[in-house]
Wavefront OBJ file of the C-alpha trace (Angstrom):
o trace
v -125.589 -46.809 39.542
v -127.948 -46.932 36.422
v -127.250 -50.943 36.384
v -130.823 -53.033 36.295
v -130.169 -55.203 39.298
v -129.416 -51.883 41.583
v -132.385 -49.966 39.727
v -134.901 -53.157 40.787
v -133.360 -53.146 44.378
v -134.110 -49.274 44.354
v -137.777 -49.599 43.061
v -138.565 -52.765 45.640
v -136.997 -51.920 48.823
v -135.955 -48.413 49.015
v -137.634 -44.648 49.138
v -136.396 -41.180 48.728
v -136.880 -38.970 51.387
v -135.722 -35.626 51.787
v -132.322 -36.590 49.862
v -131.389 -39.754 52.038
v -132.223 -43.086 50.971
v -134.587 -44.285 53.690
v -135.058 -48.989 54.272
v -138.126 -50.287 54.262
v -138.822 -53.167 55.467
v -140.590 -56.336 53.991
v -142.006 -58.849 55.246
v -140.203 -61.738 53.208
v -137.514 -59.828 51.328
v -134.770 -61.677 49.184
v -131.617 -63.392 50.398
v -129.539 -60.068 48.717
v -131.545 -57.274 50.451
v -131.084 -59.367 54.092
v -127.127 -59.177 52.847
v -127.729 -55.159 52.427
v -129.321 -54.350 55.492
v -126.962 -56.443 57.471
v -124.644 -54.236 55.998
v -125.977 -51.147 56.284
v -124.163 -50.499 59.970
v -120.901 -51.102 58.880
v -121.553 -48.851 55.451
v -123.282 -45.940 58.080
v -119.545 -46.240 59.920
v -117.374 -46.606 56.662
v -118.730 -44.048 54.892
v -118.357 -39.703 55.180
v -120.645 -36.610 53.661
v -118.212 -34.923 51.370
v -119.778 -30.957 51.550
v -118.821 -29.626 48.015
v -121.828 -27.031 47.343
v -123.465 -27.786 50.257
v -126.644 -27.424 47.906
v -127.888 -31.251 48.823
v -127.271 -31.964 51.974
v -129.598 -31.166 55.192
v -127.435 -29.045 57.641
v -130.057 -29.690 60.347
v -131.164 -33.520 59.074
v -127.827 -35.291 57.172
v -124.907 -36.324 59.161
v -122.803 -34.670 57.166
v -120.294 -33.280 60.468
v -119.755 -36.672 61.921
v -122.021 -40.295 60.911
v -123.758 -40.026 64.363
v -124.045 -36.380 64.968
v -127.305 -35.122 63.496
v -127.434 -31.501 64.570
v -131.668 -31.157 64.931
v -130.751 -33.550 67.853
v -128.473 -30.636 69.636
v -131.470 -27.635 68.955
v -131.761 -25.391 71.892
v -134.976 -24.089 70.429
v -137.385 -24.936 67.954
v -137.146 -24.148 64.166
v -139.617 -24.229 61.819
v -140.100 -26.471 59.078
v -138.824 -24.774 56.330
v -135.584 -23.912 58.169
v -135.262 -27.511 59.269
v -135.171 -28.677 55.893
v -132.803 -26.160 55.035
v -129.523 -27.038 53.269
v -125.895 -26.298 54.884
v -125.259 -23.599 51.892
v -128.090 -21.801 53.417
v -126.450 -21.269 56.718
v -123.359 -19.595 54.967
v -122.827 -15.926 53.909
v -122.149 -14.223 50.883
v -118.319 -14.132 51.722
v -118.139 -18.046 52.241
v -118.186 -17.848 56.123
v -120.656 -19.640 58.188
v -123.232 -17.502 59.579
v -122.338 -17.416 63.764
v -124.888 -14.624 64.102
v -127.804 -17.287 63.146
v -126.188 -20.745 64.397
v -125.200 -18.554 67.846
v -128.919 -18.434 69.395
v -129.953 -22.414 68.222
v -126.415 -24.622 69.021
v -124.431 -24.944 71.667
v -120.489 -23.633 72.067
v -119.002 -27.176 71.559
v -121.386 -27.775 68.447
v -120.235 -24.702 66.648
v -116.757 -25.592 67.522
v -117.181 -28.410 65.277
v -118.779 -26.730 62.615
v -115.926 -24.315 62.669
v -113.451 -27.207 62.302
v -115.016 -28.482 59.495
v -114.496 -27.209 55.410
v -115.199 -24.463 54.140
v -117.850 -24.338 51.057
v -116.429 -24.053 47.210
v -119.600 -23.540 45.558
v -117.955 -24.300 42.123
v -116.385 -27.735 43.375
v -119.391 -29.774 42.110
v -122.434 -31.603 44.507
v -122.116 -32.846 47.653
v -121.692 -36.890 47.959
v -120.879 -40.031 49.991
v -117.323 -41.345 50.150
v -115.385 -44.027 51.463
v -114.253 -42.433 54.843
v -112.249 -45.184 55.537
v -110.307 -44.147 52.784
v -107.848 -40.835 52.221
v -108.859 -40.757 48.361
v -112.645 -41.506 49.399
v -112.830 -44.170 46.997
v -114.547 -47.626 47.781
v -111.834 -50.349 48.128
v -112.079 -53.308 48.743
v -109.988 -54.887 50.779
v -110.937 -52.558 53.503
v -114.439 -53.156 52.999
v -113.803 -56.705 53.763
v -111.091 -56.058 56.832
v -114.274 -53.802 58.280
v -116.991 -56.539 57.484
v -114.903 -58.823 59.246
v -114.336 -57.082 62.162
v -118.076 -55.759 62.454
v -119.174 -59.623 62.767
v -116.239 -61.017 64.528
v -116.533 -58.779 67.519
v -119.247 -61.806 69.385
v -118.439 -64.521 66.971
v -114.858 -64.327 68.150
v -115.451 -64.244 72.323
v -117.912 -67.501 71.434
v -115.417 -69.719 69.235
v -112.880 -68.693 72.300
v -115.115 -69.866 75.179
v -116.075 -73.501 72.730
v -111.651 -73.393 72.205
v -110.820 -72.827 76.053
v -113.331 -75.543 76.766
v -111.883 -78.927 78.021
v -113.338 -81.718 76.120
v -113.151 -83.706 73.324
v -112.230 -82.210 69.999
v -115.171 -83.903 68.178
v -117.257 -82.134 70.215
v -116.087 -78.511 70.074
v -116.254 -79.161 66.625
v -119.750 -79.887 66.554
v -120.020 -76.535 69.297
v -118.650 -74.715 66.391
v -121.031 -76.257 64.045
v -123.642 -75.506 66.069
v -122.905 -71.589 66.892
v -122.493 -70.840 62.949
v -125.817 -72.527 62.130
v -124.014 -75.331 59.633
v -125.597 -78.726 61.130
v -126.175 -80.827 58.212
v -130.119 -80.891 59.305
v -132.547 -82.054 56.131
v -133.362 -78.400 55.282
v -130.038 -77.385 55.401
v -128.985 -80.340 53.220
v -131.962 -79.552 50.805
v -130.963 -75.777 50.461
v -127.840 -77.766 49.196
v -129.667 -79.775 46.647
v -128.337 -82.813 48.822
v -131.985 -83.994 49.444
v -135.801 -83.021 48.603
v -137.086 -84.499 52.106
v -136.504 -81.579 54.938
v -138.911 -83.855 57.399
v -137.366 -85.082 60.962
v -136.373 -88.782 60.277
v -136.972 -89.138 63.893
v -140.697 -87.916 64.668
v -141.756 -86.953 61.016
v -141.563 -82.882 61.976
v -142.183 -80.969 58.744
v -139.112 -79.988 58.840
v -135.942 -80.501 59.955
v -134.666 -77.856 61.112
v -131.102 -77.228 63.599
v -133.589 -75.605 66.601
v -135.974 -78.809 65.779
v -132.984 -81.360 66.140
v -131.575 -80.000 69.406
v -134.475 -78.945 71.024
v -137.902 -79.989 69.915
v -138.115 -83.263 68.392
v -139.069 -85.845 70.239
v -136.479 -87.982 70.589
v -133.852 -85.052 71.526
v -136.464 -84.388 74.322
v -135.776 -87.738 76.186
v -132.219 -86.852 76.138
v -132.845 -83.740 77.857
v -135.115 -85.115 80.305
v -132.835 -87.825 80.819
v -130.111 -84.849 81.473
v -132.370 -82.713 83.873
v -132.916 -85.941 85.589
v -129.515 -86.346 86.360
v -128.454 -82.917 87.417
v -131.624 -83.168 89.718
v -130.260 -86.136 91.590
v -126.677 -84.499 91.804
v -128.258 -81.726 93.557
v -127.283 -81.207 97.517
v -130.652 -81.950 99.791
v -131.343 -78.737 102.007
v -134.151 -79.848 103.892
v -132.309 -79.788 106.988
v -133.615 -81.163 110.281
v -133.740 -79.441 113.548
l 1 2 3 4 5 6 7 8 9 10 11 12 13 14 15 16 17 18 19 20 21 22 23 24 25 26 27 28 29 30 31 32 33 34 35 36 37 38 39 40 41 42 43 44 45 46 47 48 49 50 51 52 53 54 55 56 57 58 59 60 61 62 63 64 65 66 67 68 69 70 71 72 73 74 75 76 77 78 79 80 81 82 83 84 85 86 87 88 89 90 91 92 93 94 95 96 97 98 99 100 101 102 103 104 105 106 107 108 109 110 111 112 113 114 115 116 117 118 119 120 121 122 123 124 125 126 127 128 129 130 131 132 133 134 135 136 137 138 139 140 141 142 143 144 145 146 147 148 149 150 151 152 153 154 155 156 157 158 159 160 161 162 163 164 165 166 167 168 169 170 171 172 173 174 175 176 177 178 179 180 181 182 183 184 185 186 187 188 189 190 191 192 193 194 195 196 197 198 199 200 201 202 203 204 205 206 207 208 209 210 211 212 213 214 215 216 217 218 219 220 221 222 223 224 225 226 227 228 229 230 231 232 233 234 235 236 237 238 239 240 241 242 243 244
């Protein structure tokens, strides 16, 4: 995309290497790139190497077989550099077939059964790119991004909001549980992120800020509640200093 927002994102966060777009990471980056690299798994799953050419893509170095199956991994023996960097139309012959009498000696039978299974080249079918794998057309859509996103983050969120449903207690409470586990306690900083307020201090013990691990852990008045609580689970406890 030639759009300015994607070409700053590019320029800021992102390098080229070898063909492959490569993170790097910052050390404060902006509330969008945190969104992209959170994504990034679920796009690595989602999305396929579509071999046209076979003129861009690393055969030894790109995914382009499977999104975890980088064949350098499988070796048998060591390459050198400039065939490692070589591209999968260089490990085809002249009649369009893939060349067994090189790939025999460096990958394994079950390796080179996948290669087999996959396309075969059509050098005048254009470059090589990323599609939608998710997809039969290839095309991003949508709706299955989002029915992928949601699954990729409910997989934990969903076994915790069960445990805080299952629990027996009062509703206000799970509630607050819930709250709680999605980081949404009404806390001065969150309220100021919310324009709601321009004082993020602790009412309580005048902490900086007021922040949701401040307010149920650290500020001093939450303290005496927990001492209070450790107090009482102490006392509860069964003596085992036993006579004899």
């Amino acid at each position: 995309m030639k759009k300015l927002w994607v070409q700053v994102l590019k320029g800021k966060y992102l390098n080229h290497k070898d063909g492959m777009i490569v993170s790097m990471k910052k050390s404060n980056p902006s509330s969008l790139w945190k969104a992209v690299l959170r994504a990034m798994p679920m796009m690595k799953q989602a999305t396929a190497w579509s071999i046209s050419d076979g003129a861009s893509t690393g055969f030894w170095t790109h995914p382009w077989i499977d999104h975890d199956i980088i064949l350098a991994d499988f070796l048998k023996q060591d390459i050198n550099d400039q065939e490692m960097n070589s591209a999968v139309a260089d490990w085809v012959t002249k009649e369009g077939e893939w060349d067994w009498s090189r790939l025999n000696s460096l990958l394994h039978d079950k390796i080179m059964s996948l290669i087999a299974g996959s396309d075969t080249l059509i050098p005048s079918s254009g470059e090589d790119k990323r599609i939608w794998g998710i997809e039969q057309d290839g095309k991003l859509c949508l709706k299955s991004a989002y029915n992928l996103d949601s699954d990729f983050l409910g997989r934990d969120e969903d076994s915790i909001w069960k445990g805080i449903w299952k629990w027996k207690g009062p509703s206000k409470i799970k509630h607050f549980l819930w709250l709680e586990t999605h980081n949404r306690l009404m806390t001065n900083k969150e309220r100021s992120k919310r324009g709601l307020t321009t004082n993020i201090s602790c009412p309580h013990c005048n902490n900086p800020e007021e922040t949701m691990e401040h307010t149920l852990r650290s500020c001093k008045k939450i303290k005496g509640v927990w001492n209070r609580f450790k107090a009482s689970i102490t006392d509860q406890e069964p003596n085992h200093d036993f006579k004899t």
